[in-house]
C-alpha positions as CSV (number, residue, x, y, z in Angstrom):
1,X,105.0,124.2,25.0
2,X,107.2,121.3,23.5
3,X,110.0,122.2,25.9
4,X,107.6,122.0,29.0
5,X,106.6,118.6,27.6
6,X,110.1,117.7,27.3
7,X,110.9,118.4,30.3
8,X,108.0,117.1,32.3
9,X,108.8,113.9,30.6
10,X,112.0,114.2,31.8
11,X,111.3,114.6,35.7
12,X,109.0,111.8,35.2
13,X,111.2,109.3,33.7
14,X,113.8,110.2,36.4
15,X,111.4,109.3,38.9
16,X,110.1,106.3,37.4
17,X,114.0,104.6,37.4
18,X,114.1,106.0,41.0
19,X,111.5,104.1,42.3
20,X,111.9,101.4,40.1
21,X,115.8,101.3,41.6
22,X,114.7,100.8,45.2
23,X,115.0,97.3,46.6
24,X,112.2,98.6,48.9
25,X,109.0,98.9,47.0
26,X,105.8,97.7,48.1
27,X,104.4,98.0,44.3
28,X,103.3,95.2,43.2
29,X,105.6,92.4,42.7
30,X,105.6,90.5,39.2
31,X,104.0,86.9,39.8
32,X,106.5,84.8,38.1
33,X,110.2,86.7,39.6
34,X,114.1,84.6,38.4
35,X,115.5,84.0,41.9
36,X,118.9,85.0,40.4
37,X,118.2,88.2,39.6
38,X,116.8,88.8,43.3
39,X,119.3,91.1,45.7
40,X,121.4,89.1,47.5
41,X,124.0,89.7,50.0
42,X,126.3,88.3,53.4
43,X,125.0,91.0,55.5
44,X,128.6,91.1,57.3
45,X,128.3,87.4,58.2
46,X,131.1,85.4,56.2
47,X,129.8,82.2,54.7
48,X,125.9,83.1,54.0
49,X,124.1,84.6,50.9
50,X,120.6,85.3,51.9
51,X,118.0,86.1,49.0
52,X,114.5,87.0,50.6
53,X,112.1,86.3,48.1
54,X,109.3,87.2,49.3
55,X,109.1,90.1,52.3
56,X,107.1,91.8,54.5
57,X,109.2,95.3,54.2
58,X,110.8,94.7,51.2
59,X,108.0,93.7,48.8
60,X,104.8,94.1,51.5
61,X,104.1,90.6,52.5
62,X,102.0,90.8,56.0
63,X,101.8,87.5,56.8
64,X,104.6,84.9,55.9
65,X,108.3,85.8,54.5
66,X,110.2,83.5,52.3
67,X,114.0,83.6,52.4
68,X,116.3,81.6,50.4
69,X,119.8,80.8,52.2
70,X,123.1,79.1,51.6
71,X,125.4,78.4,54.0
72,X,129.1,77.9,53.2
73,X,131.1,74.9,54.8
74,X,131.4,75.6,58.4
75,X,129.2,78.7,58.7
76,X,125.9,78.8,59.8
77,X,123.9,81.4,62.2
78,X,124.3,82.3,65.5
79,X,122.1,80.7,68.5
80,X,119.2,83.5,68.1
81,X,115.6,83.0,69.1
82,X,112.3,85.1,67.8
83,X,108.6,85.0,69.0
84,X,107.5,83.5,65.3
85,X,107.3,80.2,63.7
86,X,109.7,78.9,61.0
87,X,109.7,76.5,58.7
88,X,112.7,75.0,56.3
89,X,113.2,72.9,53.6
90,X,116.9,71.6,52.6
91,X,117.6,71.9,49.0
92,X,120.8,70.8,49.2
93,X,123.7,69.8,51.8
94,X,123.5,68.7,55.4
95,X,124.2,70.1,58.5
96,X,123.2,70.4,62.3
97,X,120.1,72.1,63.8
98,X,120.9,72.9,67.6
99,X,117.4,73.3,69.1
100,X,116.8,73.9,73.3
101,X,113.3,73.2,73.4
102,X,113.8,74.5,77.1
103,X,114.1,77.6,76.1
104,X,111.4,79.0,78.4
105,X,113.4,79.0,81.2
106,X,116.0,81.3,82.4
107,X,118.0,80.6,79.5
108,X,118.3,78.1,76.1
109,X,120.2,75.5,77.7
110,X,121.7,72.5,76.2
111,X,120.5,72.2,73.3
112,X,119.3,68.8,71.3
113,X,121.2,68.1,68.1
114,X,119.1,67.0,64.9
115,X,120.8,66.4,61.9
116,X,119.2,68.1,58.9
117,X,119.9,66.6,55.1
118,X,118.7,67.5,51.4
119,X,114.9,66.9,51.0
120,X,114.2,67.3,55.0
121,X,112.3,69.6,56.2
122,X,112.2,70.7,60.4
123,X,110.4,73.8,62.3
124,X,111.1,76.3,65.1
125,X,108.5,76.5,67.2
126,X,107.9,80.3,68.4
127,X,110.6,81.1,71.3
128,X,112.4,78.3,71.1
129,X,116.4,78.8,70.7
130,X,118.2,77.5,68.0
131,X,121.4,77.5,65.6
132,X,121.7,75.9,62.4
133,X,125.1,75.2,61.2
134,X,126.5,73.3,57.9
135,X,128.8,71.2,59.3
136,X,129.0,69.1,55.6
137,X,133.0,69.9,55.1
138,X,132.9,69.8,51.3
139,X,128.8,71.1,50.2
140,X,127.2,74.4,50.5
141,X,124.1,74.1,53.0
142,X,121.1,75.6,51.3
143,X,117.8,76.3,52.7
144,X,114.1,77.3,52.0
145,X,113.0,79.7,54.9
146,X,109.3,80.5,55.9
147,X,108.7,82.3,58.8
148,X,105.1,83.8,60.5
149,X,104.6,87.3,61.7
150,X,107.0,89.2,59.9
151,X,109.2,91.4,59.9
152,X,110.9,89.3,62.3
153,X,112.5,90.4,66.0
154,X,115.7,88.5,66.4
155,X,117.1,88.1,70.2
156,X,120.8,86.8,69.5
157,X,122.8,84.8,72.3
158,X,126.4,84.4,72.7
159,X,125.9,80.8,74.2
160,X,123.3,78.4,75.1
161,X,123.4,79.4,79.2
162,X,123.7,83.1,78.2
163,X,120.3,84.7,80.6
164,X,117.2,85.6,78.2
165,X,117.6,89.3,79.9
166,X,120.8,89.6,78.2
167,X,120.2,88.2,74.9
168,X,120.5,91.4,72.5
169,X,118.0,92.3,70.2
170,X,118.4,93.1,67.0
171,X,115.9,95.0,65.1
172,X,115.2,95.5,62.1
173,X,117.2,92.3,61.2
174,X,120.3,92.5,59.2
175,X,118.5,92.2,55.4
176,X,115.5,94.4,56.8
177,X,117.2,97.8,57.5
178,X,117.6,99.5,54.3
179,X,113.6,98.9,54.2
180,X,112.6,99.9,57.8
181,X,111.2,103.1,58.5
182,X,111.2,103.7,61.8
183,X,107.3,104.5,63.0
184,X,106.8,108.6,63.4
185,X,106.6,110.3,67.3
186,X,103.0,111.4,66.8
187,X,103.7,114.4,69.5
């Protein structure tokens, strides 16, 4: 009996570290988390650490995500657009926000330029086309991120007269897809 005990133990405690090992629980998360200890990564795009803090697929969040990102010198994202509202707060830095508020035409357009600082705070409204860029030469650019409706459907642009029909989408987003389960053919 002792070495059925053992052993059951065993294949438990294994699957506890499993679970507890994925980045993609939807257990509860503690209250009080060190943001430092969070996952963090580039995601491919040279210049940014993104942290999400608190997320829809990654920790279950349905209706706000909170993302925590720095922006290297020069860097920033690309012109992208997404059919949710977001909100940031500069920590630290400056930069550029590139917003076409005339986005609901055929394409972005020219966009107006806004320049963002540490202690501001700006918002996208939902569909409009934007680009932030840290175009401080010597500070990191670091941001507080909320966005609505998440997990969020990102339609990225190669410039600002590129047609909305061609803008690609991209789905699950870049620091969603280890998480994203795609939904089951019920046939």
């Amino acid at each position: 009996m002792s070495g059925l005990f053992f052993f059951l133990y065993f294949v438990s405690f294994l699957f506890s570290d499993l679970t507890e090992a994925s980045i993609c629980s939807s257990n509860a998360i503690p209250i009080v988390r060190n943001i430092s200890e969070l996952p963090q990564g580039n995601y491919g795009r040279g210049g940014l650490s993104h942290v999400t803090v608190a997320g829809s697929l990654l920790h279950g969040f349905k209706e706000v995500e909170v993302w925590l990102q720095t922006f290297a010198p020069g860097s920033g994202t690309s012109i992208h657009r997404h059919s949710c509202e977001e909100v940031f707060i500069v920590l630290k830095g400056s930069g550029t926000l590139y917003l076409a508020s005339s986005s609901h035409e055929q394409y972005p357009g020219k966009p107006q330029e806004y320049h963002i600082f540490s202690n501001s705070t700006f918002h996208i409204p939902m569909n409009d086309a934007h680009q932030i860029q840290n175009t401080n030469e010597s500070e990191d650019l670091q941001v507080l991120v909320v966005i609505s409706r998440p997990p969020v459907k990102v339609f990225i642009y190669k410039d600002w007269f590129m047609p909305h029909t061609a803008a690609k989408l991209k789905f699950p987003y870049y620091w969603d897809e280890e998480c994203f389960e795609s939904p089951k053919d019920e046939l």
